[in-house]
N, C-alpha and C positions, 0 to 999 in steps of 0.2 A: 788384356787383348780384346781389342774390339772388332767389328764388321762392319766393313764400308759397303758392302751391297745391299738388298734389301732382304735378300735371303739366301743361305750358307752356299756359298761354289764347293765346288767340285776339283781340286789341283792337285793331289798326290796320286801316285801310282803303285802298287802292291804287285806283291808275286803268292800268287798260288802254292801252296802248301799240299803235297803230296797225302793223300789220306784217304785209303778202300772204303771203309765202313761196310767191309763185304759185300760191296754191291760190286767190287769184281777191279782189276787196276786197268783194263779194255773201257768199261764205260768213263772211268777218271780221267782217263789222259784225252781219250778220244773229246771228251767235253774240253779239256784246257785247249785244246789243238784246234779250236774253231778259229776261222777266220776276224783278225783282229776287227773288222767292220762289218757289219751287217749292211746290207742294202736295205733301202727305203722300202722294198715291197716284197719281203721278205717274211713268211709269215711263220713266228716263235711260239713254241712251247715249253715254259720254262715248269721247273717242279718247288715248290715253298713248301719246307719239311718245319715245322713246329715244334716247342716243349712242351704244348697244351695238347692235354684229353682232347676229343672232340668234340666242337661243339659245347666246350666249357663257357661257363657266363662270363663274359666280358673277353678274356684272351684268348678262347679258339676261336670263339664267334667274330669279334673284331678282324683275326686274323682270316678269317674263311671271306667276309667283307672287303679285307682290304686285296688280297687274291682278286675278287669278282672285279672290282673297281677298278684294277689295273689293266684288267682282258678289256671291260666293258671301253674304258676312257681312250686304250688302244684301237679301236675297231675291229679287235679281233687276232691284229699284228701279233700282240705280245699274249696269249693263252699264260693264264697261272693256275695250275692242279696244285690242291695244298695235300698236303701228307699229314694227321697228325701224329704227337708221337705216337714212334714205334712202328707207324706205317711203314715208314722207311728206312728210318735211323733212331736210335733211341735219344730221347729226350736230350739228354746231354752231351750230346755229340751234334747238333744243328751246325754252333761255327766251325767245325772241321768239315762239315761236308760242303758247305758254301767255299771253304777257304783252296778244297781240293776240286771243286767244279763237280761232284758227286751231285752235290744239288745247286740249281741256281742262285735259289734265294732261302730265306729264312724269317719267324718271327718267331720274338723268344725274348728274353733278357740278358743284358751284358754282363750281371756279375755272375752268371753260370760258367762265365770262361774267366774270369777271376784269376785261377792259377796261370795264365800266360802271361799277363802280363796286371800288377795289381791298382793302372789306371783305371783300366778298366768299369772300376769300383763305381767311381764318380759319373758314369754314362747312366747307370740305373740310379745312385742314388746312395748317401751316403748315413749314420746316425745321427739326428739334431740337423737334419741336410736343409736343402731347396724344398721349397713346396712344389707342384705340378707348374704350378704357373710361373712361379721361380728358375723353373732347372730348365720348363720350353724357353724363357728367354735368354738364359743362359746360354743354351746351345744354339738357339737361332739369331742371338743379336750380339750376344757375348763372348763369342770365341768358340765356343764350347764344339761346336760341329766341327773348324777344322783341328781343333786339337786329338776330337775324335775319331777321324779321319787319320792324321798323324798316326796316333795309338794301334790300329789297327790294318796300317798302308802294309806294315811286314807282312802281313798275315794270308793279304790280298781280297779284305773283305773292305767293300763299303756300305758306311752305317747308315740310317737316317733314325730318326726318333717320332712312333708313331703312337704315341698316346702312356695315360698314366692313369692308373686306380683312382691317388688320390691317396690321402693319408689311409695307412692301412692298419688292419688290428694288432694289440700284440701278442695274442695267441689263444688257446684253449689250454686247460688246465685242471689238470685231476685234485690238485691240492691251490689254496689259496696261496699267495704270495705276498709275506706280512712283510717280510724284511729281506736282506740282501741274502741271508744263509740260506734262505729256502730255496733259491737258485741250486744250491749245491748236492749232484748226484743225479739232474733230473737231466734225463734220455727228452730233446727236445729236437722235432723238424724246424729247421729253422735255415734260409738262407743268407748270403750275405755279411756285412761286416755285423750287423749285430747279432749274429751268430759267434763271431768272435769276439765281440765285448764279453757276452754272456759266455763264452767259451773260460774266458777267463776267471767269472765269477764261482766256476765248479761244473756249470754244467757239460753234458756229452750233449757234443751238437751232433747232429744227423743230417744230412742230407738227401733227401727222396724225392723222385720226381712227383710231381701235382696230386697223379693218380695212384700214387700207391699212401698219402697221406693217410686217407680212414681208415683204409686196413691196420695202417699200424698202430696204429690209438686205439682198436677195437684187441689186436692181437695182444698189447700190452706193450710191442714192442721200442714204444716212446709214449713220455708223459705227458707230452705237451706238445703244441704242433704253431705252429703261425701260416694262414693261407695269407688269405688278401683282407677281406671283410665282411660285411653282414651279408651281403648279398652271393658272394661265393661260398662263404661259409654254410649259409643256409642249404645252399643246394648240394653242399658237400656231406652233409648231414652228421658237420663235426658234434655238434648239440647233444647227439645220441654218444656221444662216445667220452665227452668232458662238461663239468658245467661251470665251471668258474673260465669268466671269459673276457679278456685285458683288452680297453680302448683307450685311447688309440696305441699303435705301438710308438717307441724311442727311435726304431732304425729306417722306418720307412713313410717317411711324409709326405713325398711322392714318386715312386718309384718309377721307372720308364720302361718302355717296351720299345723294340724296338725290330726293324727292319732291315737285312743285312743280304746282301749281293755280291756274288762273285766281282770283285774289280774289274777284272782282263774282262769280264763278257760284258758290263755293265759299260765300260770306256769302249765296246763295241758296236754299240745301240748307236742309232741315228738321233738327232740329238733332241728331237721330238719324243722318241719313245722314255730318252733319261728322262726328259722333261713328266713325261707322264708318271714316272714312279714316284719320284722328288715329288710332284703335287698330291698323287694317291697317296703316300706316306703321310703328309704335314693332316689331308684332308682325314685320314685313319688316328691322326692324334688327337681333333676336334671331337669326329663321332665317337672315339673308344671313354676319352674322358665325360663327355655327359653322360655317355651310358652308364659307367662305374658311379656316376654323381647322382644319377635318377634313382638305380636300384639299391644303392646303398640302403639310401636316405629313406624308401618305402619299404623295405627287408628290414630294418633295424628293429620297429617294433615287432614283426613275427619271431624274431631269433630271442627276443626280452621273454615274449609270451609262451616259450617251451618250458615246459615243464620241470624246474630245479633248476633252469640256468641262473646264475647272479651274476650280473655285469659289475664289473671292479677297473679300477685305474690304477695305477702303480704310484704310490706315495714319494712325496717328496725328495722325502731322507733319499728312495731306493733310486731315483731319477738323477739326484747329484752325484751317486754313483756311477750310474749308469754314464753320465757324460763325462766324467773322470777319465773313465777307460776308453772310453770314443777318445779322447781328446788321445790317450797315448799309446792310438791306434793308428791313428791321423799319422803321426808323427812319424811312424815307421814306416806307414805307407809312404808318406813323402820323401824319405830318405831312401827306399826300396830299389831307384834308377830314375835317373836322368826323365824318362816320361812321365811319370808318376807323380815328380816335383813340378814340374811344370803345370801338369793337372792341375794338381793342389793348389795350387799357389792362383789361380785362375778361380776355379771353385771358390776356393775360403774366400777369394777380394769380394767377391759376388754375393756369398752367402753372408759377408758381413756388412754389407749395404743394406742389401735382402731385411734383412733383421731389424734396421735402423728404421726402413721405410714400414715394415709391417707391422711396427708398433702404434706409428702416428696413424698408420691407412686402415690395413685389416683386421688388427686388433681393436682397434678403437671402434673401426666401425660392427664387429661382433657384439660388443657389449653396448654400443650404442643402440643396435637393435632388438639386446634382452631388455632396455629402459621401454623401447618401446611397444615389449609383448603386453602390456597389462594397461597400457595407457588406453 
């Protein structure tokens, strides 16, 4: 599926999904019940509820950025108050509250809602996937926006895609990981489909939001954790709690974040003010990625230089395995419903070009550049 404009439209329509989050069913409906158009001088205050701490490196703070950029580029028209989690909704509930008009908008990731529908998958980012730069053109030149659009039209949320890590770590680790059995028994944070590759290899996946990660590695309560990378890592002070510590990861090479809006209010806006989110979102994809690409890159040696950390990669042997079960992972995601297939089938054409071109382009040109460190 291709795109004939220069940047993804905007053509399905959603219905809102009923959903308190105990902020009361008065404020819910009362929000769905707005008038389907806004006028032009009509001055909004919408609320952007997060998955991120506050003020976390790269995903609160992107998100509290991308919030300012949208008041500031509005003139004021459209105000964004961000919430992070737990301000207002907890962390894992963001797309319900967007989808019931509880809150306006939201930033957060789309495999957190995974279980509704498991397209989903492919909007953040799949095992052996897209790169950053990959999965942006994907969505913005390759179909990928309205399929995402599509996926999420029932729900009544629309998506945009505001920025990527970058290939991220693959976790912290109490015990080294020589071979494929040593997966087997270990209590791991881990989200996403490579949570269930590894799910299958023995381990107990867990699920916890951002901010209860250290606690549990310190309580005991999981062995092993996966955030983002050197750079959140460091500030998350996983180092103190594990020292064996896996780059890059299998599942996440560049994973998405994303920006998601009530539908009905969104198809409300004048068509200046969509305009203005659509550009704050693409322009929140630019800034969120150099900033994960700067601090990575200058964190990496502090997180080496702590004391009993050893940086390890994951061996071959354990790697063939690893994309074994990705691959008959894939399979059942694709077979799951009718959306999902479609997904897939779009992703995989993509991610098998992707592949072709980044052997001759950015592989070559990687090692072409370690000839050149010493010349």
């Amino acid at each position: 599926m291709t795109q004939d404009s220069e940047t993804p439209t905007t053509d399905v329509r959603g219905v809102g999904r009923r959903h308190l989050l105990g902020l009361g069913a008065a404020a819910a409906v009362g929000t769905l019940a707005a008038p389907a158009i806004v006028r032009a001088d009509t001055k909004l205050t919408w609320k952007m509820v997060t998955s991120w701490p506050k003020n976390s490196p790269g995903v609160g703070v992107n998100a509290q950025r991308l919030a300012d950029s949208i008041t500031a580029m509005s003139g004021g028209r459209l105000t964004v108050q961000l919430f992070a989690a737990g301000e207002l909704v907890p962390p894992f509930e963001c797309f319900d509250a967007v989808s019931s008009g509880a809150a306006e908008m939201a930033h957060a990731s789309p495999y957190f809602w995974q279980g509704k529908d498991k397209s989903f998958h492919f909007f953040t980012g799949v095992p052996f996937g897209l790169f950053a730069n990959e999965h942006m053109g994907w969505i913005w030149y390759g179909g990928g926006q309205q399929l995402w659009e599509k996926a999420y039209a029932p729900f009544g949320v629309q998506p945009f895609y505001c920025g990527s890590s970058g290939p991220q770590a693959g976790g912290w680790f109490r015990k080294e990981i020589k071979t494929v059995d040593d997966f087997k028994g270990l209590k791991m944070r881990i989200a996403g489909l490579g949570g269930e590759v590894l799910r299958r290899l023995g381990v107990n996946v867990v699920l916890l939001p951002p901010g209860e990660v250290f606690q549990a590695m310190q309580s005991g309560t999981i062995d092993a954790a996966e955030w983002i990378g050197p750079w959140n890592d460091l500030a998350f002070g996983l180092f103190r709690v594990a020292k064996y510590y896996y780059l890059p990861s299998f599942f996440e090479f560049g994973p998405a974040l994303e920006l998601m809006v009530n539908k009905k209010l969104y198809d409300g806006l004048p068509d200046d003010l969509k305009e203005v989110i659509k550009r704050a979102a693409f322009a929140s994809a630019a800034e969120s990625y150099a900033d994960f690409s700067y601090h990575n890159v200058v964190s990496l040696k502090p997180v080496m230089d702590k004391e009993g950390v050893q940086v390890k990669s994951l061996s071959e042997d354990i790697v063939k395995v690893l994309a074994k079960e990705t691959k008959a992972v894939m399979q059942e995601i694709a077979a799951s419903g009718a959306m999902a297939k479609e997904v897939y089938e779009s992703f995989e054409a993509f991610r098998q070009q992707s592949m072709t071109y980044a052997k001759v382009m950015d592989l070559a040109a990687y090692e072409m550049r370690e000839v050149g460190r010493d010349a």
